[in-house]
KETIDO-969343 format. One record per residue: residue in three letters; x, y, z of N, C-alpha, C, O, CB in turn. Coordinates in steps of 0.05 Angstrom, whole numbers, plus 5000, padded with zeros to 4 digits. Each point is the difference from the previous one (the first is absolute). Glycine has a CB too. Layout:
BEGIN
ALAXYZXYZXYZXYZXYZ...
This chain:
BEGIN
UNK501649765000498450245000501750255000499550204986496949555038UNK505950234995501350275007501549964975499050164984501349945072UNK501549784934500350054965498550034977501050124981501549695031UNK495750114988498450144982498850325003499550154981499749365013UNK500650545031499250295010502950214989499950244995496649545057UNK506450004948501450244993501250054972501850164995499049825050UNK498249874942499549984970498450154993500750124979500049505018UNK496750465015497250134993501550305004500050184984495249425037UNK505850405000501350325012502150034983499650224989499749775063UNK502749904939502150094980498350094972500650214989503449435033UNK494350224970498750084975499250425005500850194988496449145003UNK500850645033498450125002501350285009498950214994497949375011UNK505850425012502350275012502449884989501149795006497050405044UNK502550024931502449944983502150135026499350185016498649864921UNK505349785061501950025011500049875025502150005014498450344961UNK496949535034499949895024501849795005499849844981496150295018UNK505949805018502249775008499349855022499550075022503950194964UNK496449435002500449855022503149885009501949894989493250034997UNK504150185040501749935012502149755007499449865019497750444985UNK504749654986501949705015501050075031500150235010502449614938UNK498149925063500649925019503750165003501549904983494149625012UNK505550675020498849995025498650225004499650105022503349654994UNK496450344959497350325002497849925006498550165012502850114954UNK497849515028496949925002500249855035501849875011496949994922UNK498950205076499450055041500049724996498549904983497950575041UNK505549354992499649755006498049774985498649845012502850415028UNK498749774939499549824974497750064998498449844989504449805013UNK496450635009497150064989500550104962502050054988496050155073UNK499049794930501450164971499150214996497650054995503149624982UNK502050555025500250325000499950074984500349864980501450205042UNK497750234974500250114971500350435007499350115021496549324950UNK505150675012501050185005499350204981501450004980501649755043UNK494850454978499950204989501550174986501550155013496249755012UNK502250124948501650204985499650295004502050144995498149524974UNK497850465038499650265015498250035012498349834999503450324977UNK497950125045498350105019496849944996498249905015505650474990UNK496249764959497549944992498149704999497649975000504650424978UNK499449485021499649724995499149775026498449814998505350354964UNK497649925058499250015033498549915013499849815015501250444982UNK497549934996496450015016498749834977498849795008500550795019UNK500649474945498449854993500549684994498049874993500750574996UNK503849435014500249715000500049835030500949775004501650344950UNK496150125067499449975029497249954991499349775006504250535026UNK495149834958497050055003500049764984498749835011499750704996UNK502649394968498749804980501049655017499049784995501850654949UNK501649645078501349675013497050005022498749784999508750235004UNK491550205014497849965009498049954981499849764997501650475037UNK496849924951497350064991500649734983498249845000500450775002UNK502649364990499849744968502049815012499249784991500350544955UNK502349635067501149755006499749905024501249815009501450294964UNK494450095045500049855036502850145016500449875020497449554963UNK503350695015502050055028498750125008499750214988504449805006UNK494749965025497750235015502150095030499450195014494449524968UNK508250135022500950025022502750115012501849825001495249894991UNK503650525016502550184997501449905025499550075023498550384951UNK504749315015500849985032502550175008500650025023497649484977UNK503350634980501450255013500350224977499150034978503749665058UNK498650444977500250324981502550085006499850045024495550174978UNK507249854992503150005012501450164983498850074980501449485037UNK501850534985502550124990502750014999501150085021496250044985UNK504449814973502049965003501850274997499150164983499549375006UNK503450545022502450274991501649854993500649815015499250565013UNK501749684940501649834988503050204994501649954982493749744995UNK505350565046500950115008503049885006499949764994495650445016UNK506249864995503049935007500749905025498949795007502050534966UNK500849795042500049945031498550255013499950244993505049475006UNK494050135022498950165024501950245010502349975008495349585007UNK501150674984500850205008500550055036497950035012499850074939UNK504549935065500149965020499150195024499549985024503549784951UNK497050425007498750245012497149975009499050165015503950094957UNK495949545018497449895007500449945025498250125012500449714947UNK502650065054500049895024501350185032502050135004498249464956UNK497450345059501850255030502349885000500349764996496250365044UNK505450054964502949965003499850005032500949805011501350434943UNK496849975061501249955024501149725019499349764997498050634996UNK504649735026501249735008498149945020501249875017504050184975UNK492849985014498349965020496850074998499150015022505250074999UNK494049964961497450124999498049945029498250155009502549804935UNK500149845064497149965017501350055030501749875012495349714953UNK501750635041500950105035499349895020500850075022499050294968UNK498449425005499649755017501949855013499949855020497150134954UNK504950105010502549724995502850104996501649904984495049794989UNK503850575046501850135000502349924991501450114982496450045044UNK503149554995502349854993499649844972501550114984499649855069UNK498049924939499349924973502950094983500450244997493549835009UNK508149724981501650024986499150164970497850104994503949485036UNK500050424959499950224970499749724990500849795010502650744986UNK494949524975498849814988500850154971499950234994496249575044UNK505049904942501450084972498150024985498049855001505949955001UNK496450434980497449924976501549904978501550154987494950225022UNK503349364985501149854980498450094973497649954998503849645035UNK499950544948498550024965501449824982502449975000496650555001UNK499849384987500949874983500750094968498750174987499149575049UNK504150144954501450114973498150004972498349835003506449975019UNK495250304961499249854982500749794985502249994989496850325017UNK499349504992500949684985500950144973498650124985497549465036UNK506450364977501450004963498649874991499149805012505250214986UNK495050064975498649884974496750085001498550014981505449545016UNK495450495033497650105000498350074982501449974980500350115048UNK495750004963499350194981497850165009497549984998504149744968UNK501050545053497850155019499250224971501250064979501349915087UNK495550104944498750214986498750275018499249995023499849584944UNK501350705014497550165016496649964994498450174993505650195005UNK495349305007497450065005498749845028501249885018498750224927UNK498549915054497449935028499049734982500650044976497050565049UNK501249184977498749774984497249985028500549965024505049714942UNK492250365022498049955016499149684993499449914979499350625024UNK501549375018498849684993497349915010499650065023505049824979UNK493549984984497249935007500849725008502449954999494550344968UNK501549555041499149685008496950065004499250195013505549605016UNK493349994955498250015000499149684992501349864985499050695011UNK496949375019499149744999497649974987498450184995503849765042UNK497649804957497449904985499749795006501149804991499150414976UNK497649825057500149845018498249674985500249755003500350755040UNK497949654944497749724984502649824983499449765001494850604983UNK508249695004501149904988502749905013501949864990495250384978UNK502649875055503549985017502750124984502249895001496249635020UNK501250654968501750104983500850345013498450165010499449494945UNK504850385041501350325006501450024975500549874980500550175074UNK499550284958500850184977501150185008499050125019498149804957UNK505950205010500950165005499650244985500049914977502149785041UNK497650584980501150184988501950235006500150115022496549734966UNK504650214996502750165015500150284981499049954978504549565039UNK497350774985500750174992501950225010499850145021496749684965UNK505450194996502150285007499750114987499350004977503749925038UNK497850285011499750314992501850205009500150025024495649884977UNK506150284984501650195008499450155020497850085007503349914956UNK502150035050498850195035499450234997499350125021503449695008UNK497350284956499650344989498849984971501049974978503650245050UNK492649824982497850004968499750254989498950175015498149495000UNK503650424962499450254985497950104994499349984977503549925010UNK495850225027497550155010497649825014497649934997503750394963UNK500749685055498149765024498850175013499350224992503649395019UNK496750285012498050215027502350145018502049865004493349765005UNK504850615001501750045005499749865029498049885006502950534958UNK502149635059498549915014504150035013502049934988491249754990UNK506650455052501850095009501349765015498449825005499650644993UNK504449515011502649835010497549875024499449765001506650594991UNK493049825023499050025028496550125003499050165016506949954997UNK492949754965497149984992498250075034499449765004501849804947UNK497750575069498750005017498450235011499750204987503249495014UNK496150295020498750145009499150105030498249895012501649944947UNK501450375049499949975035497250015008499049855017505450404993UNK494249994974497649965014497449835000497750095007504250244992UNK499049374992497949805004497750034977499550194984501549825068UNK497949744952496650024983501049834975502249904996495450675018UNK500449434971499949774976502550184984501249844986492649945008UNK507250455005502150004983503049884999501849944984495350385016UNK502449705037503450015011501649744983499149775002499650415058UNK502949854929503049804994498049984962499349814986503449745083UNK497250684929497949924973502350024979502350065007492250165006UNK504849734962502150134979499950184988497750064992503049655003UNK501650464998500050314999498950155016498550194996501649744970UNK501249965058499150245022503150055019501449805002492450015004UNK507050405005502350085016498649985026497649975007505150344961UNK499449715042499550045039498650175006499349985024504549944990UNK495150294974498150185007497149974987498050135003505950165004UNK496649494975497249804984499450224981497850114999499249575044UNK505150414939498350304979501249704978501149795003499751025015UNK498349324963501349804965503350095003501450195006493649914948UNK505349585038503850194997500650104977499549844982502849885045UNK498850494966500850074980502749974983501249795000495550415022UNK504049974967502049994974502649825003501249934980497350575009UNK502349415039501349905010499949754999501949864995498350465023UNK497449574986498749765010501549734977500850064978493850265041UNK505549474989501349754978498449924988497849985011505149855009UNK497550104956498349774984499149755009501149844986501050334985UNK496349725046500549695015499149884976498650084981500349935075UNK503149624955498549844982497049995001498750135016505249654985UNK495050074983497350025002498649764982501349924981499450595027UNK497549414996498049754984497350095009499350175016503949374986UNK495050274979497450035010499149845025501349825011497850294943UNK498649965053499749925026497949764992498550014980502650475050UNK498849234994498949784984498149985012498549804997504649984988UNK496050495035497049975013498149944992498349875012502650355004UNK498949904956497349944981500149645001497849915006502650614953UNK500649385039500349654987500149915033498249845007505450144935UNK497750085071499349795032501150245022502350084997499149284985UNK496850745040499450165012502049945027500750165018494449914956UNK505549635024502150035021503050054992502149935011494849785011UNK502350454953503950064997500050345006501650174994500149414956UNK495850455066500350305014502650035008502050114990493749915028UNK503749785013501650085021502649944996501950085013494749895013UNK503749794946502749904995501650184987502550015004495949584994UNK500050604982502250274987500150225017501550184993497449764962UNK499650095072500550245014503649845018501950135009490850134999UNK507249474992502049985013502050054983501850155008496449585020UNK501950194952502450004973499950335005502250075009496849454946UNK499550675042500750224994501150125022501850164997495349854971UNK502149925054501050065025503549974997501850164997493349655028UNK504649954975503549915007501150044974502250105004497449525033UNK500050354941501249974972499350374983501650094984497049225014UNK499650795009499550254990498750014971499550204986504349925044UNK495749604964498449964977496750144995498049985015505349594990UNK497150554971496650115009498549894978500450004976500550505047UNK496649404993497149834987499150144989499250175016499549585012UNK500550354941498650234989497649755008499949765002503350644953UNK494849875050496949975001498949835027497649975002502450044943UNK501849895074500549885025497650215009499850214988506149585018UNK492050135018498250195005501650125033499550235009495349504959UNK506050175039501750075025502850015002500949835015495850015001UNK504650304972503149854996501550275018500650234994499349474945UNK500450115091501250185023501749755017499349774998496250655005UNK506949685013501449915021497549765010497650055001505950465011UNK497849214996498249835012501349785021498849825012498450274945UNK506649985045501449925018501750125010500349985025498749744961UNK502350415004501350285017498650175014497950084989504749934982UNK498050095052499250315013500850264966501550034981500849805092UNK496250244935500350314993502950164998500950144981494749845042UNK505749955006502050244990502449794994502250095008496350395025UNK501649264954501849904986499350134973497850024988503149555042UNK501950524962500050094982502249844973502149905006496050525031UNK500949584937500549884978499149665013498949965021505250464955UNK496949335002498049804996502149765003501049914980495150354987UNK504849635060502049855020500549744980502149885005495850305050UNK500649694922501049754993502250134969501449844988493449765036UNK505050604971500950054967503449985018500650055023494650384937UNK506549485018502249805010502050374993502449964997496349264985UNK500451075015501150335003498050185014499250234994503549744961UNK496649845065498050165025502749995012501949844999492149995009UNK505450445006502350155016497650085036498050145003505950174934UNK497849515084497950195026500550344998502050114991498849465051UNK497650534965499050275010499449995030498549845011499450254942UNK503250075058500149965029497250125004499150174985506449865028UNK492949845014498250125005499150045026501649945018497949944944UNK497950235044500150085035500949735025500250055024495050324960UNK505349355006500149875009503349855007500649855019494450224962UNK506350015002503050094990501650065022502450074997496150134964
């Protein structure tokens, strides 16, 4: 069944790739969108016409270089609980030679069909800096609360950011096709800074507020804060 479904999809979205092993999620059979546009609608057609009615995750990869170290508290001591508490190393690791890091973000689906016992992957990258994307600042938030706070394109004082503001990556949002990938792109956007066009809520949903920029992108840098 799941090969013939990706026969039907190569005809139907030109450039679409299936995936080999070790790109394809643990011998599920993946497949990988040739662009943004293409996305949402071979989501809606693996539900509406092939049964995946069932979204079991929504994720993100940064295909970024080495981890930036600056991400991490340096102090030799953070927690005042534990005065004596030895200094603790922050081990980073190198980049693997031969790698093939890239500047993009890869959003990955897993989705089920449950009448048939069959999964499915779909995967798409996307550049970390989209050319006339949404804008949408290092440190996306909002002090004074309410359905806007940690929204996108908003500064610390919650006005639009302006001329300054970055291009974020960006995709469409897969709310329309299964309603529980709400809360799953508010996390991606949260931590990854990815933004859901047309997402009906697309705000902070695991960070506080005054963390500022998006803690998993592998050139998140800490920003010290009242807690600091």
């Amino acid at each position: 069944m799941v090969g013939d479904i990706s026969v039907i999809l190569q005809e139907r979205f030109k450039g679409l790739k299936i995936c080999e092993p070790p790109a394809s999620l643990k011998g599920i059979l993946t497949i990988k969108a040739a662009k943004a546009a293409d996305y949402l609608a071979i989501a809606r057609c693996l539900k509406e016409e092939f049964g995946f009615e069932y979204l079991d995750f929504l994720t993100a990869v940064d295909w970024k270089g080495g981890v930036d170290p600056r991400g991490f508290i340096v102090e030799q001591n953070p927690n005042p609980l534990l005065p004596d508490r030895p200094a603790f190393e922050i081990i980073v690791e190198k980049p693997a030679a031969g790698f093939p890091y890239r500047e993009t973000f890869e959003i990955i689906v897993l989705m089920s069909n449950w009448k048939d016992k069959a999964k499915f992957c779909l995967r798409l990258e996307i550049p970390r800096v989209c050319p006339g994307g949404v804008p949408l600042r290092p440190a996306p938030q909002s002090f004074g609360g309410g359905d806007n706070a940690g929204g996108i394109g908003r500064s610390a004082s919650g006005t639009e950011s302006g001329p300054e503001a970055l291009a974020a990556p960006s995709a469409p949002s897969l709310t329309s096709v299964w309603k529980t990938a709400d809360w799953q792109e508010r996390e991606v956007y949260d931590l990854m800074g990815i933004v859901f066009e047309g997402h009906p809520n697309l705000k902070k949903i695991l960070t506080p507020e005054f963390i500022q920029g998006h803690p998993l992108r592998k050139d998140y840098v800490h920003i010290k804060d009242k807690y600091d």
